[in-house]
RODO-2510 file (C-alpha; in nm, 4 decimals, decimal comma):
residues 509
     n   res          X          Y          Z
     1     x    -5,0974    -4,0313     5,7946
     2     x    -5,4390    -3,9389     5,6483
     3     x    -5,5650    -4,2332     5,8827
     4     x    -5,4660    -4,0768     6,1792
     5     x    -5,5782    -3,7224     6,0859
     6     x    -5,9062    -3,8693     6,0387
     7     x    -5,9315    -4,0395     6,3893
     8     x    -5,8276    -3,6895     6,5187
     9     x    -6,0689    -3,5131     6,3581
    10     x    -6,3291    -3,7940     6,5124
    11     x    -6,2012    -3,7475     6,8727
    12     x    -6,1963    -3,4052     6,8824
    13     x    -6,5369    -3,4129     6,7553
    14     x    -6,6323    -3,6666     6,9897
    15     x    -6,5121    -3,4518     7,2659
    16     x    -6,6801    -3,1568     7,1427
    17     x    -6,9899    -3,3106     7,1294
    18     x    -6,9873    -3,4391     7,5087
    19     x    -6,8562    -3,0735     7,6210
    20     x    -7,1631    -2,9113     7,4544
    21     x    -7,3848    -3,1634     7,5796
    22     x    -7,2431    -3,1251     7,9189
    23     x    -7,2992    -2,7586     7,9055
    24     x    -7,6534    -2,7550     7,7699
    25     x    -7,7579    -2,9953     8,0586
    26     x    -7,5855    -2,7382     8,2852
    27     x    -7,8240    -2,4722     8,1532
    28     x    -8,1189    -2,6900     8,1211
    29     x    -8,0935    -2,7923     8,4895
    30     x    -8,0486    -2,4693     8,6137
    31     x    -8,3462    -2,3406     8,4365
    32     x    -8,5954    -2,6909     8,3940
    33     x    -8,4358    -2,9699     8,4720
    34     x    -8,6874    -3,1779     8,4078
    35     x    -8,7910    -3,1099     8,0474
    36     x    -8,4094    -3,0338     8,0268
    37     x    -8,2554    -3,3553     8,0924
    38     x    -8,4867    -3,4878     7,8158
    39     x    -8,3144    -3,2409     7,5768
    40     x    -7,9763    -3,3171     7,7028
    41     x    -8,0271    -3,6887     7,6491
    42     x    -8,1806    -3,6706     7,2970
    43     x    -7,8386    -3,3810     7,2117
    44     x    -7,6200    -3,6389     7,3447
    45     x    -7,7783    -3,8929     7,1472
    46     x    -7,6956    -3,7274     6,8508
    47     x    -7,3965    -3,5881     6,8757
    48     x    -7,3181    -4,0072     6,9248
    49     x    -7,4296    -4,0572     6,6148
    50     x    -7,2489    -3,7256     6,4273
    51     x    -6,9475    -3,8765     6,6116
    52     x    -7,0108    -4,2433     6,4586
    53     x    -7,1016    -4,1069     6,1283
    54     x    -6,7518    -3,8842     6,1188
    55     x    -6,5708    -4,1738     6,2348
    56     x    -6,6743    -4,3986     5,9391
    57     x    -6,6322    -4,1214     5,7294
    58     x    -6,3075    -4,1116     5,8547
    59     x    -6,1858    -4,4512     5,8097
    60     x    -6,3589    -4,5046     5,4718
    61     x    -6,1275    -4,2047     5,3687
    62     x    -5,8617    -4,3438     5,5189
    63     x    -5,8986    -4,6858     5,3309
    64     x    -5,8895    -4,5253     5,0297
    65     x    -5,6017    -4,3021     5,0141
    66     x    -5,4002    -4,6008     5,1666
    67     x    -5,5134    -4,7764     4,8388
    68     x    -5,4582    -4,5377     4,6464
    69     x    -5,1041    -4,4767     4,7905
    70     x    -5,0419    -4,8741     4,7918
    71     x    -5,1262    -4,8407     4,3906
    72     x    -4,8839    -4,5369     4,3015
    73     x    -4,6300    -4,6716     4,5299
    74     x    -4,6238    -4,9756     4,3057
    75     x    -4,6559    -4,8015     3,9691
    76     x    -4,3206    -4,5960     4,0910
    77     x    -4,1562    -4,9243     4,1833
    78     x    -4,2088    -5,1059     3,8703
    79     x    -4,0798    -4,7701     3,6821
    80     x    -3,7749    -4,7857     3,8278
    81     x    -3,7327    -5,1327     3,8044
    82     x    -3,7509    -5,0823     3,4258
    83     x    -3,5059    -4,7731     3,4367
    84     x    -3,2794    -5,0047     3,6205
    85     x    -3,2918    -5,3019     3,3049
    86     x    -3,2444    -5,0137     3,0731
    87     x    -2,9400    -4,8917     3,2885
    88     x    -2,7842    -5,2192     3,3217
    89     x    -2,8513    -5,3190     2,8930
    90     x    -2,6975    -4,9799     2,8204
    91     x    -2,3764    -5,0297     3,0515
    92     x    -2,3517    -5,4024     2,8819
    93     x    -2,3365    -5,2563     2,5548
    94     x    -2,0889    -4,9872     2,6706
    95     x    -1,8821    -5,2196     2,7512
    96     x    -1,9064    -5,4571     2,4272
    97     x    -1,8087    -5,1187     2,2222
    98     x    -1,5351    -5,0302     2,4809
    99     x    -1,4046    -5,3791     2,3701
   100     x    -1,4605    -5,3768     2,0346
   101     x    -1,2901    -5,0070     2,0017
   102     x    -0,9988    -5,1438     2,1893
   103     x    -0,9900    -5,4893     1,9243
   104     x    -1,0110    -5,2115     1,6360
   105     x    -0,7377    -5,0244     1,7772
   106     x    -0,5118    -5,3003     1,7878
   107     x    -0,5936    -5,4182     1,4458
   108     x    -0,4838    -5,0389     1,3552
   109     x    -0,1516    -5,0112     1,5273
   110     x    -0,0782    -5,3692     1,4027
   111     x    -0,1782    -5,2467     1,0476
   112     x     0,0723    -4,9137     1,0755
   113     x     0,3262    -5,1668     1,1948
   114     x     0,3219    -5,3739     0,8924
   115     x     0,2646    -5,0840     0,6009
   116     x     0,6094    -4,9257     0,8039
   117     x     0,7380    -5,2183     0,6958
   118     x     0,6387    -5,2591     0,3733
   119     x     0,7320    -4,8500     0,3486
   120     x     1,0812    -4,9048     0,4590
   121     x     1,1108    -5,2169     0,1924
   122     x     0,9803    -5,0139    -0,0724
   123     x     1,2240    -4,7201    -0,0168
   124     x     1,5212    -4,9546     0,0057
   125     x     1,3970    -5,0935    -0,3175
   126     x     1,3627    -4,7165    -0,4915
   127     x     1,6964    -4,6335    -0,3589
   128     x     1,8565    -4,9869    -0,4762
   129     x     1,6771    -4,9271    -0,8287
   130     x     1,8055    -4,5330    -0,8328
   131     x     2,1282    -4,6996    -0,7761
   132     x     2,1492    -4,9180    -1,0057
   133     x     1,9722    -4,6760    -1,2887
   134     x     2,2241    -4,4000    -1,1893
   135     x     2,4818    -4,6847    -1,2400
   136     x     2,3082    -4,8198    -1,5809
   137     x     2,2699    -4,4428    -1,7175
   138     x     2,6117    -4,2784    -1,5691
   139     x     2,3879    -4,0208    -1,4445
   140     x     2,3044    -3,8779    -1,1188
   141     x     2,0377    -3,8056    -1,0259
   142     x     2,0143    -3,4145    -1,0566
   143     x     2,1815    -3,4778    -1,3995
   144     x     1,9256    -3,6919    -1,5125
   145     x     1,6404    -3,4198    -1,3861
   146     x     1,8624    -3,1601    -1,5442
   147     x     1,8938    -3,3465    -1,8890
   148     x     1,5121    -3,4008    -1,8625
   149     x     1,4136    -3,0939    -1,8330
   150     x     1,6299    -2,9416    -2,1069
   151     x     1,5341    -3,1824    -2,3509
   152     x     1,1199    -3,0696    -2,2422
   153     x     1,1930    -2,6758    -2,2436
   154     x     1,3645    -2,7172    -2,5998
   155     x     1,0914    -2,9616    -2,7290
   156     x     0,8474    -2,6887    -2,5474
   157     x     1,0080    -2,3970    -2,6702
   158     x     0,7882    -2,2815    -2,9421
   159     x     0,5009    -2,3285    -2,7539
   160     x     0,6052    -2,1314    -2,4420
   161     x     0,7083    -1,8603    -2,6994
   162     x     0,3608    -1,8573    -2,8443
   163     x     0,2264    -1,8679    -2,4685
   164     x     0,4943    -1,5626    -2,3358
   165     x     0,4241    -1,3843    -2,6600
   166     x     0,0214    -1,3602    -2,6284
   167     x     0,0236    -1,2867    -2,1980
   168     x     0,2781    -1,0143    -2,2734
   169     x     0,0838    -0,8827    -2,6051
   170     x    -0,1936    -0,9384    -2,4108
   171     x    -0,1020    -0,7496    -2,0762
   172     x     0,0742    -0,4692    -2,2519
   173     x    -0,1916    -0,3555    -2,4847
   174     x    -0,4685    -0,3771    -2,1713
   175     x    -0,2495    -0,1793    -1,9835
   176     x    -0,0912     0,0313    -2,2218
   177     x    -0,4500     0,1616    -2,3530
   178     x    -0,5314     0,2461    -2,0202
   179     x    -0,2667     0,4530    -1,9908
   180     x    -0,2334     0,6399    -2,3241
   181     x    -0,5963     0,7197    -2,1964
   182     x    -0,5111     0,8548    -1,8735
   183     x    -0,2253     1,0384    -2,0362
   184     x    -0,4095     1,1942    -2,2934
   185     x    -0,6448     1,3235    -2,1044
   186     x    -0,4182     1,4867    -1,8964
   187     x    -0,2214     1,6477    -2,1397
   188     x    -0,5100     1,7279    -2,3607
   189     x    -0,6489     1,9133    -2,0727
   190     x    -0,3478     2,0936    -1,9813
   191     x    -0,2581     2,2425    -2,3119
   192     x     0,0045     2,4334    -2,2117
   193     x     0,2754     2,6327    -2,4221
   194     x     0,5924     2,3880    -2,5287
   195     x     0,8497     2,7366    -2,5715
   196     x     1,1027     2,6538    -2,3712
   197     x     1,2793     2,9497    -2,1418
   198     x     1,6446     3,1002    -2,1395
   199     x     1,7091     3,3295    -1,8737
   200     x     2,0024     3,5032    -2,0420
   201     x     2,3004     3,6730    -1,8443
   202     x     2,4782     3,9166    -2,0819
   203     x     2,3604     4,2608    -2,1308
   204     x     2,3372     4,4712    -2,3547
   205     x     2,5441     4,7888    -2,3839
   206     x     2,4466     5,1010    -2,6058
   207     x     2,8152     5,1479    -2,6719
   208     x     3,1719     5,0119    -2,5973
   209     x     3,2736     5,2969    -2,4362
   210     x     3,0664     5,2102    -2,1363
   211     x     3,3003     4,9088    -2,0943
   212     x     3,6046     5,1589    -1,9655
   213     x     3,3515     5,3139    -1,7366
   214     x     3,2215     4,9665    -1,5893
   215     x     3,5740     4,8819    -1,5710
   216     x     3,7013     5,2000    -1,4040
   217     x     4,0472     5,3974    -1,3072
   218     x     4,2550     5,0322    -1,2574
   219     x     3,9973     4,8369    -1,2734
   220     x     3,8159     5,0149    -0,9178
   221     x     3,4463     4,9585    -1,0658
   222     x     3,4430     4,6342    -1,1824
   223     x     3,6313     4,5087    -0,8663
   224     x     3,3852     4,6987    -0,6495
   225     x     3,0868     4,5187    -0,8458
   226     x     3,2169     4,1638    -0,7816
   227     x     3,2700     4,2187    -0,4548
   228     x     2,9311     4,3366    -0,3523
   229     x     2,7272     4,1516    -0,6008
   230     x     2,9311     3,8137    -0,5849
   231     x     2,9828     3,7288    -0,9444
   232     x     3,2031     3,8013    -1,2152
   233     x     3,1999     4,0328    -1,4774
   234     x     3,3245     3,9372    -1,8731
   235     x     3,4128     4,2424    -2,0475
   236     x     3,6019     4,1023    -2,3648
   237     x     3,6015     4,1979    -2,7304
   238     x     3,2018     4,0739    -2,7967
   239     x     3,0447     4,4165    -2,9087
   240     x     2,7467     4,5424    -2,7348
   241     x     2,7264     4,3211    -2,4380
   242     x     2,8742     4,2197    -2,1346
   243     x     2,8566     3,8802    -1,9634
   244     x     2,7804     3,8019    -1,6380
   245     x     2,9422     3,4480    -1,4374
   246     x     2,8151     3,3077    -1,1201
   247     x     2,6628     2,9114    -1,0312
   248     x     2,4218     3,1348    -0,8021
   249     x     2,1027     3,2112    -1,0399
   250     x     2,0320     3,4691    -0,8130
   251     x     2,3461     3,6871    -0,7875
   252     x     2,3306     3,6750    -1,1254
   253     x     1,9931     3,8095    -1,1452
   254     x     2,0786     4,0866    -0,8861
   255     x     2,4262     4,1825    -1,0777
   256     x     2,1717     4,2005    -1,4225
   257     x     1,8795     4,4167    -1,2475
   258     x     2,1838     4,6487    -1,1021
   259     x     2,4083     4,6441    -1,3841
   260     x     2,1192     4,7691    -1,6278
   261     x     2,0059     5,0453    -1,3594
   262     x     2,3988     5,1667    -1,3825
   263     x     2,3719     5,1632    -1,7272
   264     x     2,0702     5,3705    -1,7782
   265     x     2,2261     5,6385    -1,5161
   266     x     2,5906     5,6586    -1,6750
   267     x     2,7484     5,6924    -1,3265
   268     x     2,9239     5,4237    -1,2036
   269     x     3,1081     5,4234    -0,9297
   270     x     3,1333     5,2405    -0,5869
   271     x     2,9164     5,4058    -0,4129
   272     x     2,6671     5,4092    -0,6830
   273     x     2,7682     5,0373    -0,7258
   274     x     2,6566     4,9661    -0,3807
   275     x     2,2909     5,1278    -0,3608
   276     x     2,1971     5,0134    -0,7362
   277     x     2,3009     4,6476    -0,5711
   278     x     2,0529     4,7352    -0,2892
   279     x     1,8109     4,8292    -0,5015
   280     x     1,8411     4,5056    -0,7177
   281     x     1,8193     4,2918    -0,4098
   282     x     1,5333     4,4814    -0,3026
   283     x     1,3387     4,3984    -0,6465
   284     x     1,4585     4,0474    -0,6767
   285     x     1,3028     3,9273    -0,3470
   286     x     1,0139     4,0824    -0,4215
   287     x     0,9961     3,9101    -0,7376
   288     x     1,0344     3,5580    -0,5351
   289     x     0,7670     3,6058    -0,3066
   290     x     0,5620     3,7301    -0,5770
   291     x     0,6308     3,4436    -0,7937
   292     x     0,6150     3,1889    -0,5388
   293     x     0,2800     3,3119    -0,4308
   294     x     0,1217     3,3262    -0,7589
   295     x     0,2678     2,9183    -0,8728
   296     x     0,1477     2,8093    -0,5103
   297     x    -0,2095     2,9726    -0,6179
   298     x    -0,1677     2,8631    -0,9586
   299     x    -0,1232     2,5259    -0,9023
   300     x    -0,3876     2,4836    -0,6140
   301     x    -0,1651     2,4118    -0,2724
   302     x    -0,2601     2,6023    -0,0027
   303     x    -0,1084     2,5993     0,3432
   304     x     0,2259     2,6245     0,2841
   305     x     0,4783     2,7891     0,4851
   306     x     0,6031     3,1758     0,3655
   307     x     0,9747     3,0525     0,4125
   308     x     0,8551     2,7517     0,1541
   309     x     0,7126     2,9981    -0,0647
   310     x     0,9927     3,2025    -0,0682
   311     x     1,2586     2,9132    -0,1563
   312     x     0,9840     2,8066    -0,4598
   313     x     1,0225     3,1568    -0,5848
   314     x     1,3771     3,1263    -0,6288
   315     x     1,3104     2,8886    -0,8851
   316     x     1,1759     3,1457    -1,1053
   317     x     1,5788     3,2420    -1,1991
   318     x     1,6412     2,8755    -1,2275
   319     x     1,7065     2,6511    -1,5458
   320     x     1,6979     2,2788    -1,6559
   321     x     1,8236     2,2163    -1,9712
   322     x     1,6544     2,5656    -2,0732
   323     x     1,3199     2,4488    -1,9212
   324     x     1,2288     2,7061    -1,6668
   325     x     1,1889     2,5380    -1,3490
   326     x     0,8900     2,7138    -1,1630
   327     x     0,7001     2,6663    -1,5153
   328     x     0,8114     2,3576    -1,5128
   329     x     0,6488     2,2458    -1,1430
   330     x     0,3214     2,4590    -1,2373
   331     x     0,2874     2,2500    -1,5263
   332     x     0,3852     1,9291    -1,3239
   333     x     0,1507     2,0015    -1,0443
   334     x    -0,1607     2,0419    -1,2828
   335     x    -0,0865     1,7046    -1,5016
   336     x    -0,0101     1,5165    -1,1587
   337     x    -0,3382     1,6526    -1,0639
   338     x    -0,5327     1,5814    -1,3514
   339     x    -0,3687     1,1846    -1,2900
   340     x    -0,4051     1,1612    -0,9444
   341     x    -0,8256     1,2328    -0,9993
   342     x    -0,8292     0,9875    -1,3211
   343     x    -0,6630     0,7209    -1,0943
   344     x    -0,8836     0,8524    -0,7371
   345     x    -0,5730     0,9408    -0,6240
   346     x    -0,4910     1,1700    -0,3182
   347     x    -0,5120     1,5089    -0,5618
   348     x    -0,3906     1,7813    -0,2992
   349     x    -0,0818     1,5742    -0,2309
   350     x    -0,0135     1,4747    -0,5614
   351     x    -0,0294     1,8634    -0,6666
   352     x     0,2025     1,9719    -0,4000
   353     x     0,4635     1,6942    -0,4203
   354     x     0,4824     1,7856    -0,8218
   355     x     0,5124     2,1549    -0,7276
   356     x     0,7905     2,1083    -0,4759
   357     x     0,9726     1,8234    -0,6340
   358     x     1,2516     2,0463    -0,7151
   359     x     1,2734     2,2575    -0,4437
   360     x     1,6024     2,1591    -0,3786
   361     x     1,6984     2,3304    -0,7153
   362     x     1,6531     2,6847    -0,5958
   363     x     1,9519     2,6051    -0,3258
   364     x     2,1616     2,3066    -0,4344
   365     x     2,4790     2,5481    -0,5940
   366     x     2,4790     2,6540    -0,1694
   367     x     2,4068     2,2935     0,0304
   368     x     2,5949     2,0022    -0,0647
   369     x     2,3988     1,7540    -0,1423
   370     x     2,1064     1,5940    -0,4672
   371     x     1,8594     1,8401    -0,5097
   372     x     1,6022     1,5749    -0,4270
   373     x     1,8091     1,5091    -0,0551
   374     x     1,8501     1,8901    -0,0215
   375     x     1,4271     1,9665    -0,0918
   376     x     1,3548     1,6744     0,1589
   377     x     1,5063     1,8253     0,4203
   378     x     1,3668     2,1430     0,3262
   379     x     1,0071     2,0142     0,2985
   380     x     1,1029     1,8144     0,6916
   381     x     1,2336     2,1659     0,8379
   382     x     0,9308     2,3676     0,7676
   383     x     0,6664     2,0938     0,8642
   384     x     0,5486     1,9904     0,5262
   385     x     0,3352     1,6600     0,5502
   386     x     0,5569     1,3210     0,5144
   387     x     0,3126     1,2389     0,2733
   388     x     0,3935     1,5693    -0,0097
   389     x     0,7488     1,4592     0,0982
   390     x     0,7050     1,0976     0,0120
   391     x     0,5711     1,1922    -0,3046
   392     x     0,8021     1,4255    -0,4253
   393     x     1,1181     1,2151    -0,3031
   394     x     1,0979     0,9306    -0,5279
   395     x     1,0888     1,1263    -0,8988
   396     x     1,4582     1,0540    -1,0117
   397     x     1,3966     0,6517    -0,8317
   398     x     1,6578     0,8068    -0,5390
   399     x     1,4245     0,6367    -0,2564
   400     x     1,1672     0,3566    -0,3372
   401     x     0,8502     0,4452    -0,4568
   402     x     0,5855     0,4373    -0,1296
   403     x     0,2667     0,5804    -0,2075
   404     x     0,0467     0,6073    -0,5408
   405     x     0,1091     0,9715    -0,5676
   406     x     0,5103     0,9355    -0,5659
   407     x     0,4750     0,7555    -0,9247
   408     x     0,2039     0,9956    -1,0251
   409     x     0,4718     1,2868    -0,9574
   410     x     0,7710     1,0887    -1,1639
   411     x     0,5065     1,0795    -1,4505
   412     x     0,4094     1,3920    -1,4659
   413     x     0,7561     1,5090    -1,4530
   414     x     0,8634     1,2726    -1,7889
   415     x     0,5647     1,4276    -1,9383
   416     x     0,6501     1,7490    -1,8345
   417     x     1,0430     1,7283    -1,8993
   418     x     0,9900     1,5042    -2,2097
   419     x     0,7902     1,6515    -2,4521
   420     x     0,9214     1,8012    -2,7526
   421     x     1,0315     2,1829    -2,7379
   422     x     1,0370     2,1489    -2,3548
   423     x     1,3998     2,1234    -2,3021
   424     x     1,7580     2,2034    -2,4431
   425     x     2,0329     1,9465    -2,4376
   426     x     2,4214     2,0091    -2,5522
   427     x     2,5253     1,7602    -2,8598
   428     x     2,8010     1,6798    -2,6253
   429     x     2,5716     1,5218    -2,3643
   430     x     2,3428     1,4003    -2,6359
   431     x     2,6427     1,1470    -2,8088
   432     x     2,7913     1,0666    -2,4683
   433     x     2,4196     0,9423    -2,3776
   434     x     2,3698     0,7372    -2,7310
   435     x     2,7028     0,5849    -2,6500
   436     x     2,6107     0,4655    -2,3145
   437     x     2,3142     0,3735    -2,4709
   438     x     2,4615     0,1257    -2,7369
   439     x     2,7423     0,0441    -2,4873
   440     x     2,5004    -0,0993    -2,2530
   441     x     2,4078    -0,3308    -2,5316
   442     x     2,7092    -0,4215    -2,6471
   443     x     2,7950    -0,5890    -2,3647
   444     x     2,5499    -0,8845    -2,3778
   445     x     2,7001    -1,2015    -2,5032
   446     x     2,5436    -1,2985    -2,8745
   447     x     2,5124    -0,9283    -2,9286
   448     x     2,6517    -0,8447    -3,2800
   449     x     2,5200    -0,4850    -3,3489
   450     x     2,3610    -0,2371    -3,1878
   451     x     2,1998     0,0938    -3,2803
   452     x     2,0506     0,4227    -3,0696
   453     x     1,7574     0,5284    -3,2776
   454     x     1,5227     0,8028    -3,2615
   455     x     1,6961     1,0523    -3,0512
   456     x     1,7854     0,7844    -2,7741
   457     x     1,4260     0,6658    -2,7420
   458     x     1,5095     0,3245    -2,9073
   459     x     1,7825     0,1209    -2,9016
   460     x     1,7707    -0,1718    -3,1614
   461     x     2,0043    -0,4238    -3,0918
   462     x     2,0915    -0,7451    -3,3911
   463     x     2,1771    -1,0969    -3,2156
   464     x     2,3473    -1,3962    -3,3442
   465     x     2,1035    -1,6585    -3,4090
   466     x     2,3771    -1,9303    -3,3241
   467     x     2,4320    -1,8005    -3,0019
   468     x     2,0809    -1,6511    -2,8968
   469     x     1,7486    -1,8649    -2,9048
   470     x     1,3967    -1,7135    -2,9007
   471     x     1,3236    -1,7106    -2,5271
   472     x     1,6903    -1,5931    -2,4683
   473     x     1,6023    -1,2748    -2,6922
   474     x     1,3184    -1,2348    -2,5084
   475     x     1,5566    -1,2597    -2,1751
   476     x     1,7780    -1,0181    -2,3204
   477     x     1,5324    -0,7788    -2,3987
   478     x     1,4104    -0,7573    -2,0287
   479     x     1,7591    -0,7088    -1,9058
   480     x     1,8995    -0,4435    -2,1265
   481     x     1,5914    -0,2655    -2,0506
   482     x     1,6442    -0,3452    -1,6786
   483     x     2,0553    -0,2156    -1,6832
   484     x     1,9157     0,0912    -1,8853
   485     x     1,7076     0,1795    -1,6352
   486     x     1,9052     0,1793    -1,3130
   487     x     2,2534     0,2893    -1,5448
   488     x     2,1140     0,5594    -1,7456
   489     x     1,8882     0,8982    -1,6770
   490     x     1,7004     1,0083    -1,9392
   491     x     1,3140     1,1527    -1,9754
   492     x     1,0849     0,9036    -2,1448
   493     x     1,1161     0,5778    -2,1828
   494     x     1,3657     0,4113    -2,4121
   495     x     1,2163     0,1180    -2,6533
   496     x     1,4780    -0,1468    -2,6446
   497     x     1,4348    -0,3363    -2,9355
   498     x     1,5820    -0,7259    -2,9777
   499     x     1,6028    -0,8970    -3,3226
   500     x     1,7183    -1,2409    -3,4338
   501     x     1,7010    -1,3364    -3,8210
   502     x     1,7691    -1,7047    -3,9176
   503     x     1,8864    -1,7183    -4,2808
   504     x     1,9391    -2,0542    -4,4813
   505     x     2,1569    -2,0590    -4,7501
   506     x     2,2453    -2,2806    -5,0035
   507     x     2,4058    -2,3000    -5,3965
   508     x     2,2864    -2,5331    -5,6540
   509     x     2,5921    -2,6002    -5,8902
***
């Protein structure tokens, strides 16, 4: 290609060369053509020889890019001659790998094949031994396991006592000192008066001749009073008072407030009756609001609906066991409170699911219904969050325990309920409750005495060491405690207390 290029170049020039010379002779003769064609010859003459000297040029440039080609042509030829060797080595030794993969793989399945068979030998030998042992030992199998491991735990029983005894020591006094901490702090902080609170409903007369006017001309007064107020009056021989009967806390507060008011004026009659009621009703729901106000501010929950408020107020004229209730949630809101921040608890709900937890009080003589049902659905009405109701819901174990704050709230009402002074119980209730108490424990087989000590709070149960080994005392321990828990209600916790005494005796005659 260059070649040719070259010898184009040269006959162009060529050509070029005679057209110039053609045309300068053209001039020349027209203007001297004699000292012209001289001129013209000795042009021509060398343009010949530029056109020669190209031409060689040419050709010697031609010769050596056709060598040069030849060379790198052959260079390229014997490089992919050698890619082609390397090509054709690596496919041969594909190929020897491809076969000895293939060999290998046939050893392998050949292998599996023959340790199947040895497998299914060896498992008809273990069965044919088991057999024959189960034959030997007139055992079964599971018998034999059985046997085994009761002969282990009772060889191991000392040892796994040792082992239970120091994780439980262990755990209990980690976690118990966390908590006495937590709880001491709380109720160091709080401080609060232990006098527990009877709202009384008698009154006092200054005379007994007041009862004839209460009573009225055929008994007109007192009729007229029960009718509007809704209770019932108990005029009887006690001097210088006057009881007043009704479930509804309430109406009896109302009948007090109006009774009183009659008192001071000395004129009773119906119509009198009817506006001191009023009056009374008037005073007492003013009294709620007031009071549920000032435990909502008290106690730090805000937002709360007026109707809410109102129903918390109520609780005011409400008793548990002579514990005044309201108090009672004031006092329960700040300990959950102070619990819920030791523990980085949610605080705001834990205050206002201890505050409302027994809502359901202030209403539960009206809707059927457990006071903790009756407050849920009072807390769901009025758009209180799910998580105050969560929390409050679960303090007598009625519904599972969801959140942190719902045990916070069940603690803080045992504290609260629990602590000496804070509540009133009949002796009545108090025996029927030691009885269930030791009944519980009774009923255990091995169980040969059993005491209620300390007010209920421990129960101390004596177990025949025949019957009852050390781990099973341990076992029986845990379940009393268990049955207590979900059979019984009680404030506290209850210590239940197992103990097994080994004697040996013996007489030297």
């Amino acid at each position: 290609m260059s070649l040719k290029i070259v010898l184009l170049v040269s006959g162009l020039g060529t050509l070029a060369g005679v057209a110039l010379g053609y045309y300068l002779r053209l001039i020349i003769s027209l203007g001297e053509k004699g000292s012209m064609e001289l001129e013209i010859k000795q042009m021509m003459l060398e343009a010949k020889e530029n056109a020669t000297r190209v031409v060689t040029e040419a050709e010697k440039r031609a010769e050596e890019t056709l060598k040069e080609g030849r060379v790198e042509m052959k260079e390229r030829e014997e490089k992919l001659k050698k890619t082609e060797e390397r090509m054709i080595k690596k496919e041969e030794l594909l190929d020897k790998r491809q076969f000895d993969i293939d060999k290998e793989v046939e050893e392998i399945k050949n292998k599996v094949s023959e340790v199947k068979k040895v497998k299914d030998r060896v498992d008809q030998m273990e069965a044919s031994k088991l057999v024959e042992i189960e034959r030997i030992a007139k055992l079964t199998k599971d018998e034999a396991r059985d046997e085994l491991m009761h002969v282990v735990e009772k060889q191991s029983e000392q040892d796994l006592l040792v082992k239970l005894q120091k994780l439980e020591q262990y755990g209990e006094e980690k976690l118990e000192g966390r908590a006495k901490e937590i709880l001491t702090t709380a109720i160091q902080r709080l401080g609060n008066s232990v006098s527990a609170d009877v709202l009384t409903t008698s009154v006092t007369i200054p005379s007994d001749d007041l009862k004839g006017k209460i009573i009225g001309k055929e008994g007109r007064n007192i009729k007229a009073f029960e009718r509007i107020t809704g209770v019932e009056l108990i005029v009887d021989d006690t001097p210088g008072s006057i009881t007043i009967s009704s479930f509804n806390p309430i109406r009896r507060q109302i009948a007090r407030v109006a009774l009183e008011e009659l008192i001071i004026d000395g004129r009773i009659q119906p119509a009198k009756i009817e506006k001191a009621v009023e009056k009374a009703e008037a005073e007492i729901n003013k009294i709620i609001k007031e009071k549920g106000q000032q435990a909502a501010y008290e106690a730090g929950v805000i937002n709360l609906d007026p109707r809410v408020i109102s129903i918390l107020g109520r609780l005011h004229f409400r008793t548990s066991y002579g514990q005044n209730v309201l108090q009672h949630s004031i006092e329960m809101a700040h300990i959950a409170g102070m619990i819920a921040q030791e523990l980085g608890a949610n605080v705001p709900v834990a205050r206002a699911g201890a505050l409302l937890h027994d809502i359901g009080k202030a209403v539960d003589h009206e809707v059927q219904g457990t006071h903790v049902e009756i407050g849920r659905r009072i807390l769901q009405k009025f758009g209180v969050s799910e998580d105050v109701v969560k929390a409050m819901q679960a303090h007598h174990e009625e519904y599972p325990y969801e959140t942190l704050e719902s045990i916070i709230v069940q603690t803080a009402d045992a504290i609260s309920g629990a602590r000496p002074g804070a509540r009133r119980d009949s002796v009545e209730n108090y025996l029927k409750r030691l009885e269930e108490l030791e009944a519980i424990a009774k009923s255990f087989k091995g169980v040969e005495k059993a005491y209620a000590l300390q007010a209920g709070r421990e129960i101390r149960i004596f177990v025949t060491p025949t019957e009852v080994g050390d781990l099973e005392a341990s076992k029986m321990a845990r379940d009393i405690a268990l049955r207590v828990e979900n059979e019984l209600h009680y404030p506290g916790e209850i210590k239940v207390n197992v103990i097994r005494e080994t004697r040996a005796i013996e007489f030297a005659r």
